[in-house]
VMD Tcl script that builds the backbone (N, CA, C; Angstrom):
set m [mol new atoms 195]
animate dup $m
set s [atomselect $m all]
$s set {name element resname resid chain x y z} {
  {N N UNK 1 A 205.038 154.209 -69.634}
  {CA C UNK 1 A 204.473 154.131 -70.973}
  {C C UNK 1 A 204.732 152.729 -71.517}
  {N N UNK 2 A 203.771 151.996 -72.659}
  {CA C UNK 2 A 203.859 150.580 -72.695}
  {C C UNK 2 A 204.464 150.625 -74.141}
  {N N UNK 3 A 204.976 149.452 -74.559}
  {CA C UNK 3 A 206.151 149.808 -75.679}
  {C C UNK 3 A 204.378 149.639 -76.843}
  {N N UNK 4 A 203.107 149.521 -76.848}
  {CA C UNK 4 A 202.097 149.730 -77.968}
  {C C UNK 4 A 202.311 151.199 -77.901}
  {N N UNK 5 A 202.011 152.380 -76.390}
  {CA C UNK 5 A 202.036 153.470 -76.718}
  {C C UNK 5 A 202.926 154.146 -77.357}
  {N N UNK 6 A 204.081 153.660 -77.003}
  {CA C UNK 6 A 205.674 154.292 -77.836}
  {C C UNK 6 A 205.487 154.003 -79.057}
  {N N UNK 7 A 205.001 153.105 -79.828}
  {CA C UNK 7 A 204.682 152.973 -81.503}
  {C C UNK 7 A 203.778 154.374 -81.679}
  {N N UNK 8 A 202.512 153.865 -80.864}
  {CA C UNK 8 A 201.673 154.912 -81.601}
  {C C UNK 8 A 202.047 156.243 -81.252}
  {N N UNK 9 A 202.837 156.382 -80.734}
  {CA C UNK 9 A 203.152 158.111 -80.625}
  {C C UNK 9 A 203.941 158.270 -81.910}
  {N N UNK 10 A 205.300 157.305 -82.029}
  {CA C UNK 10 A 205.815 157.407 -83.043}
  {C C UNK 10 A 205.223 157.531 -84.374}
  {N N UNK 11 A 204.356 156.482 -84.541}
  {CA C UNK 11 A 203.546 156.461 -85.970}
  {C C UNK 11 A 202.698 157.999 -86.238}
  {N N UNK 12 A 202.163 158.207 -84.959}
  {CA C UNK 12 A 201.219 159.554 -85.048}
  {C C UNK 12 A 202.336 160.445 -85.676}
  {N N UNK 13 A 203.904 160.987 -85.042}
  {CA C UNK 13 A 204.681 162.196 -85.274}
  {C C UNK 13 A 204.853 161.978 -86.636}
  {N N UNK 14 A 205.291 160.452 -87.078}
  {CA C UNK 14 A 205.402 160.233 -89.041}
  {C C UNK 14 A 204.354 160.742 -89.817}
  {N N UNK 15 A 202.966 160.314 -89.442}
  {CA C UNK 15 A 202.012 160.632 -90.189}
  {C C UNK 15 A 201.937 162.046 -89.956}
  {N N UNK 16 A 202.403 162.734 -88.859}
  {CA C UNK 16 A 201.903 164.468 -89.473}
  {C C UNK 16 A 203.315 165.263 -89.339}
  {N N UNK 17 A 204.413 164.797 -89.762}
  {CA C UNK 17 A 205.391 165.021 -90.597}
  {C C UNK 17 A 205.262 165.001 -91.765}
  {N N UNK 18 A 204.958 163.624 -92.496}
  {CA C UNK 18 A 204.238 163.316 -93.757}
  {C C UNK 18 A 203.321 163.958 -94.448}
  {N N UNK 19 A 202.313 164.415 -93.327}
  {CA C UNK 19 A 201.512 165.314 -94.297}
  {C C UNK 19 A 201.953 166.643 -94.072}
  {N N UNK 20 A 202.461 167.161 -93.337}
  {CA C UNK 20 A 203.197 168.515 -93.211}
  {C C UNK 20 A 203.910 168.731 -94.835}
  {N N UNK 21 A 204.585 167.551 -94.750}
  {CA C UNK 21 A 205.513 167.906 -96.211}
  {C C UNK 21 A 204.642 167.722 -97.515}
  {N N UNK 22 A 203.421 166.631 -97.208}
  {CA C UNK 22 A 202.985 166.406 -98.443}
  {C C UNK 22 A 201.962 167.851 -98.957}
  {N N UNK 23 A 201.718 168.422 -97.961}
  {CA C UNK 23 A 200.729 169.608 -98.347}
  {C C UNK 23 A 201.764 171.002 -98.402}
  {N N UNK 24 A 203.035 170.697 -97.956}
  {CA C UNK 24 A 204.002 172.334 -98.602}
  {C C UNK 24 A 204.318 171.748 -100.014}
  {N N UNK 25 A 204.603 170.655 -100.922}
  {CA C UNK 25 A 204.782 170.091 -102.057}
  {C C UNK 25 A 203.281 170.354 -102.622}
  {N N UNK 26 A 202.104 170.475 -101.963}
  {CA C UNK 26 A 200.983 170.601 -102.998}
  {C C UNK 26 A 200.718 172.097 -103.282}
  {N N UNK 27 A 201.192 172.739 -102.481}
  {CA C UNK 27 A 201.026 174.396 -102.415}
  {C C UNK 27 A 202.345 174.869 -103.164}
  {N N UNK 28 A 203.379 174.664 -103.023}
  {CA C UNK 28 A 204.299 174.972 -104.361}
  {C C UNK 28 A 204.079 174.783 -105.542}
  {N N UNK 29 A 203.826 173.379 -105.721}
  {CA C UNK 29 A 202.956 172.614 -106.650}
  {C C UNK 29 A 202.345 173.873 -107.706}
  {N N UNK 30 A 200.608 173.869 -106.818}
  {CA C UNK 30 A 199.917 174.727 -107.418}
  {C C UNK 30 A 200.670 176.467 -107.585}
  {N N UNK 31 A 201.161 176.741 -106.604}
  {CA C UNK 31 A 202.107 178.320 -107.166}
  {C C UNK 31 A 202.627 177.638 -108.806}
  {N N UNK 32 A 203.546 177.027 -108.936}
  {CA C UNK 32 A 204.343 176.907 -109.774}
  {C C UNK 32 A 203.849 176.620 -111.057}
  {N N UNK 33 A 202.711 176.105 -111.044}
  {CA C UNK 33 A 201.581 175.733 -112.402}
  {C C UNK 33 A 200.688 176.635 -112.056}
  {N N UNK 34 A 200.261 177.619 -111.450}
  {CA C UNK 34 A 199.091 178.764 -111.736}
  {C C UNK 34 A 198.504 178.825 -112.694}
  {N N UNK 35 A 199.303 178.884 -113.431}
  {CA C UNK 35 A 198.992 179.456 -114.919}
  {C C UNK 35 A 198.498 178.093 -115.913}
  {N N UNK 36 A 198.172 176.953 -115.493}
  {CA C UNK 36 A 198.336 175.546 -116.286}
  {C C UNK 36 A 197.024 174.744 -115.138}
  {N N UNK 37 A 195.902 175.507 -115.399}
  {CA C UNK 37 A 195.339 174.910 -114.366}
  {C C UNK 37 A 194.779 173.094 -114.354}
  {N N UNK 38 A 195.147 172.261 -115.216}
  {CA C UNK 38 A 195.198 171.223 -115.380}
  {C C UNK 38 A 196.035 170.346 -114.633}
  {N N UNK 39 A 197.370 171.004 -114.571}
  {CA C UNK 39 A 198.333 170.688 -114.457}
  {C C UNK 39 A 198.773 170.986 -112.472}
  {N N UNK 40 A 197.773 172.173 -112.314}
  {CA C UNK 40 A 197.861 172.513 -110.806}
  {C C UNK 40 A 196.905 171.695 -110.408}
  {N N UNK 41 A 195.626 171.431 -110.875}
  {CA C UNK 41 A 194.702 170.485 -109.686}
  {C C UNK 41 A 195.389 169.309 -110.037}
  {N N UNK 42 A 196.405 169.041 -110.446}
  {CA C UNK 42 A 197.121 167.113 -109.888}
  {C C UNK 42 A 197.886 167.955 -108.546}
  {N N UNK 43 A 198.103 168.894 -107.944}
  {CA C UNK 43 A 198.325 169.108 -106.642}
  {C C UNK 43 A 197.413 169.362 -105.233}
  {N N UNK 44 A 196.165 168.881 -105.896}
  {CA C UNK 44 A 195.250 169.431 -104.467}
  {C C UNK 44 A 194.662 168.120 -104.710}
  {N N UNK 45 A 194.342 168.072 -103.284}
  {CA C UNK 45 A 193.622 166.496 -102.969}
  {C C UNK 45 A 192.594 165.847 -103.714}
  {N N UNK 46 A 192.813 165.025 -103.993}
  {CA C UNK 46 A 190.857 164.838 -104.819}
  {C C UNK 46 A 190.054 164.568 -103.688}
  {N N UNK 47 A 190.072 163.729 -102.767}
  {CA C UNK 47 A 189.612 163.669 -101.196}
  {C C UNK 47 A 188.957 165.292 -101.374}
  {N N UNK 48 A 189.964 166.256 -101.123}
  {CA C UNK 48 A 189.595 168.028 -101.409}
  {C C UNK 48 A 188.796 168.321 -102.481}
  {N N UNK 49 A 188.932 167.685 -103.868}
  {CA C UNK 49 A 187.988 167.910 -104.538}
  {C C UNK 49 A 186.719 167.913 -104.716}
  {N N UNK 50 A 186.889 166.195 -104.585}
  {CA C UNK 50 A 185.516 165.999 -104.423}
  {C C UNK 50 A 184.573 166.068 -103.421}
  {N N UNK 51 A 185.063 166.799 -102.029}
  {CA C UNK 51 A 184.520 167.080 -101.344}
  {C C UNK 51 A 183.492 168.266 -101.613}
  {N N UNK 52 A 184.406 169.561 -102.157}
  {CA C UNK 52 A 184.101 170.616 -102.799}
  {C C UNK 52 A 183.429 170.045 -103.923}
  {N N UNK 53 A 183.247 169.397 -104.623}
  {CA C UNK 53 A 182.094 169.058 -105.755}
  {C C UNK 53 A 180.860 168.971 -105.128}
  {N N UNK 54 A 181.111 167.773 -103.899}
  {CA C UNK 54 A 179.657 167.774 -103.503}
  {C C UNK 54 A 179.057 168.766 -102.570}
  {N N UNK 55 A 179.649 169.881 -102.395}
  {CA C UNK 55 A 179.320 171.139 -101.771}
  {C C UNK 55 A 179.064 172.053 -102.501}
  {N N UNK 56 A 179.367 172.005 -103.711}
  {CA C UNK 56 A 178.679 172.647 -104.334}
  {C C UNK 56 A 177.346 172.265 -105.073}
  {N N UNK 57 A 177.468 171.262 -105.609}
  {CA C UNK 57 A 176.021 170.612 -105.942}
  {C C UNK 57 A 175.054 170.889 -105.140}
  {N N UNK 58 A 174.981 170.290 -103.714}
  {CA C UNK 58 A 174.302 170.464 -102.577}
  {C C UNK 58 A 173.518 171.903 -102.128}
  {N N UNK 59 A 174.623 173.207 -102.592}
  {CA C UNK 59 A 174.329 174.372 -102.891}
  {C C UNK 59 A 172.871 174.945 -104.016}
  {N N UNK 60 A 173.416 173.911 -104.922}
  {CA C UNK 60 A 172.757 174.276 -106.209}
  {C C UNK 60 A 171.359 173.506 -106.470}
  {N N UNK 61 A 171.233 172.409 -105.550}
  {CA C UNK 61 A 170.246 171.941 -105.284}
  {C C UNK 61 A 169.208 172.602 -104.394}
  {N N UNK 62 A 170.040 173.371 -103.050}
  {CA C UNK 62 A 169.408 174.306 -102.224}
  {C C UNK 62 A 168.448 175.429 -102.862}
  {N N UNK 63 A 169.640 175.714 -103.781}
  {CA C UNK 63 A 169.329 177.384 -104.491}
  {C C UNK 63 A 168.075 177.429 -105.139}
  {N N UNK 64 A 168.255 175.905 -105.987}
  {CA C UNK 64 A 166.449 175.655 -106.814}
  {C C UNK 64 A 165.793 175.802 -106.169}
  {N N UNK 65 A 165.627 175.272 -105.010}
  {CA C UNK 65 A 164.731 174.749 -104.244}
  {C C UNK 65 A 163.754 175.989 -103.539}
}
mol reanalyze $m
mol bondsrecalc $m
mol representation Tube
mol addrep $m
């Protein structure tokens, strides 16, 4: 193995450690504000959001149609 591959293995295990933890902190997150839904979507991705925005639009454009 060449010491570039030994980084990128390493970097790969950080980055999905990292998000392992960053998405059990967004799901407590939202449990813990349920009730404050303002306050729970600052725990879900906007990346996630606005994905789901434009899936739904896209829907609603269909539906007219």
């Amino acid at each position: 193995m060449y010491v570039d591959d030994e980084i990128k293995v390493v970097r790969d295990q950080a980055y999905t450690l990292l998000k392992q933890v960053v998405d059990e902190i967004r799901k407590y997150g939202r449990f813990v504000f349920r009730k404050d839904a303002d306050h729970a979507r600052s725990y879900s991705s906007k990346y996630s959001r606005d994905k789901s925005s434009a899936d739904r639009k896209k829907q609603a454009e269909q539906a007219q149609k």
